[in-house]
C-alpha positions in Angstrom: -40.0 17.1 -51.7 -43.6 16.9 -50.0 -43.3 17.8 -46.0 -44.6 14.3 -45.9 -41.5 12.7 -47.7 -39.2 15.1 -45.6 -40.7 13.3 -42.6 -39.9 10.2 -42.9 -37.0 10.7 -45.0 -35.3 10.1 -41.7 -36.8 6.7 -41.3 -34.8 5.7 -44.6 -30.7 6.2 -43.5 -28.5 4.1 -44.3 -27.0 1.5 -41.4 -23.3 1.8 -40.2 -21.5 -2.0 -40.0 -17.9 -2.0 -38.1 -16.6 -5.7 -38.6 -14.6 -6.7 -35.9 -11.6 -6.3 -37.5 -12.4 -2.4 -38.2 -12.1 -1.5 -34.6 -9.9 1.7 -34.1 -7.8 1.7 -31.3 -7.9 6.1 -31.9 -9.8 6.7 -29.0 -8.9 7.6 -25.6 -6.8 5.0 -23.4 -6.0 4.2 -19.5 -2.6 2.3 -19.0 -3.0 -1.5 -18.4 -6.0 -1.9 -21.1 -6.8 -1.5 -24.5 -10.1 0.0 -26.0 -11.5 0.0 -29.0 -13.8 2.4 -30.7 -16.7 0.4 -32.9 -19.2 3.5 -32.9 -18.6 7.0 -32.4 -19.8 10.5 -33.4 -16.8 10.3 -35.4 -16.5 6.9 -36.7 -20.5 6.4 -37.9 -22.4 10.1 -37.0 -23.9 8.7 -33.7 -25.4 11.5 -31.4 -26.2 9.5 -28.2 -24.2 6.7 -28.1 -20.4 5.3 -28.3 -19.7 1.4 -28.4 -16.7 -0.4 -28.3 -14.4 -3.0 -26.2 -11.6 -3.4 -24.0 -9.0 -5.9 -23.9 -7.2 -6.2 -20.7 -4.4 -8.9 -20.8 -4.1 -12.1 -18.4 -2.4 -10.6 -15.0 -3.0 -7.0 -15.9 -4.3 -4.0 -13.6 -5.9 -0.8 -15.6 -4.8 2.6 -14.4 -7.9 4.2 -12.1 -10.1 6.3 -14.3 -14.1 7.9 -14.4 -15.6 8.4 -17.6 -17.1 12.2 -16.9 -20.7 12.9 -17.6 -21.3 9.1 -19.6 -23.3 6.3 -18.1 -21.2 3.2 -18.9 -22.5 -0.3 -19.5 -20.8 -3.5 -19.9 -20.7 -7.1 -21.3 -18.1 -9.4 -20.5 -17.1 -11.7 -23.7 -14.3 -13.6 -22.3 -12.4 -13.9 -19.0 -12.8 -12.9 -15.5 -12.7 -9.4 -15.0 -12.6 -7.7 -11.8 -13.8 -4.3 -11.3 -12.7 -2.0 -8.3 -14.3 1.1 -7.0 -14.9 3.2 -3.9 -17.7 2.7 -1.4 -17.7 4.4 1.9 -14.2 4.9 1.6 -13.2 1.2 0.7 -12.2 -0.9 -2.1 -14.9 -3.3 -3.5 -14.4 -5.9 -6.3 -16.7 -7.0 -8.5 -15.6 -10.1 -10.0 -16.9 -10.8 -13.5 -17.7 -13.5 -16.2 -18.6 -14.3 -19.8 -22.3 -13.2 -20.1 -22.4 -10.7 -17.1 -23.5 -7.1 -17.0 -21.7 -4.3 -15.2 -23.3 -0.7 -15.0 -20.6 2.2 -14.4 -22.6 5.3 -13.2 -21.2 8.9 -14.3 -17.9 10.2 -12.7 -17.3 7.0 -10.6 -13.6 6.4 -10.5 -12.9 2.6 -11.0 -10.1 0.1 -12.6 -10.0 -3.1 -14.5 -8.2 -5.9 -13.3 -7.4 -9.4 -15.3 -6.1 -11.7 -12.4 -6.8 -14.9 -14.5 -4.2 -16.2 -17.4 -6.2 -15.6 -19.9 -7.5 -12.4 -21.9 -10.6 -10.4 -20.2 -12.8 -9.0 -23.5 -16.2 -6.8 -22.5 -18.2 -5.0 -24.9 -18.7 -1.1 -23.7 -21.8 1.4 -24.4 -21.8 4.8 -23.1 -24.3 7.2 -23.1 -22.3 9.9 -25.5 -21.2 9.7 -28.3 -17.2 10.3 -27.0 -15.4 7.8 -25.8 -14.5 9.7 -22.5 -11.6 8.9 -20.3 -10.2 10.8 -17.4 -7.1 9.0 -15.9 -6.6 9.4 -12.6 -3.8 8.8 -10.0 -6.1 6.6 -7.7 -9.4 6.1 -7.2 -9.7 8.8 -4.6 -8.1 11.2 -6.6 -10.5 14.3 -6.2 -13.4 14.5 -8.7 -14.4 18.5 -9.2 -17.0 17.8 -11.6 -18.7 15.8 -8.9 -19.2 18.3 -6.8 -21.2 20.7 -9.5 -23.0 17.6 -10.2 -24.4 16.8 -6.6 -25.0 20.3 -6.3 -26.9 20.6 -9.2 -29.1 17.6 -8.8 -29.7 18.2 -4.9 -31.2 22.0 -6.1 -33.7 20.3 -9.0 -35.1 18.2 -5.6 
């Protein structure tokens, strides 16, 4: 094969399809919700990027978690979700419909809440490939990787 054809032969993969009815619930979990892995290192050989969705159920609270090093973005399907998380030491909500975005920066501890009577459904994309979880046992449980992390970015200023 030419150096040329080698080239592009990377322009000329194959596509991954997961129906929605191929969703794997093998991925990590936070009591109170359900995820769903759709793409995955595992699942379709992405290197970057893991999608999937989360079902929380009408009148259910998630468990508090952070998702470690991955940027976290959102879609809301259906329902009214509400998200919680710290700021200055307080809870905020961030109440949620169909169509709206919600951006979930690295190592922020947070929970899902479904206060309506009907299901909540978002659509989730994180920046790695993993579908990482760390469960917590409240949103001001201690965050050690944080710490590395501030310290790391306040020395590249």
């Amino acid at each position: 094969m030419s150096e040329r054809e080698n080239g592009t032969a990377a322009w000329h993969r194959r596509l991954h399809h997961t129906g929605h009815h191929e969703l794997s619930e093998e991925t990590a979990q936070t009591p109170g919700m359900r995820r769903y892995e759709a793409i995955s290192g595992a699942r379709n050989g992405s290197r970057k990027i893991w999608m999937g969705e989360s079902r929380i159920g009408p009148g259910m609270v998630s468990g508090d978690h952070h998702h470690g090093e991955a940027e976290t973005g959102i879609y809301v399907v259906a329902g009214q979700p509400v998200f919680v998380f710290l700021e200055d030491g307080e809870e905020r909500r961030v109440q949620t419909g169909p169509g709206d975005y919600v951006y979930v920066p690295p190592y922020v501890p947070h929970r899902e809440e479904n206060p309506s009577d009907e299901p909540a459904v978002v659509v989730l994309a994180r920046s790695t490939q993993e579908g990482i979880v760390v469960n917590l046992p409240s949103l001001r449980a201690e965050v050690p990787e944080l710490d590395r992390i501030v310290a790391e970015l306040t020395d590249e200023r």
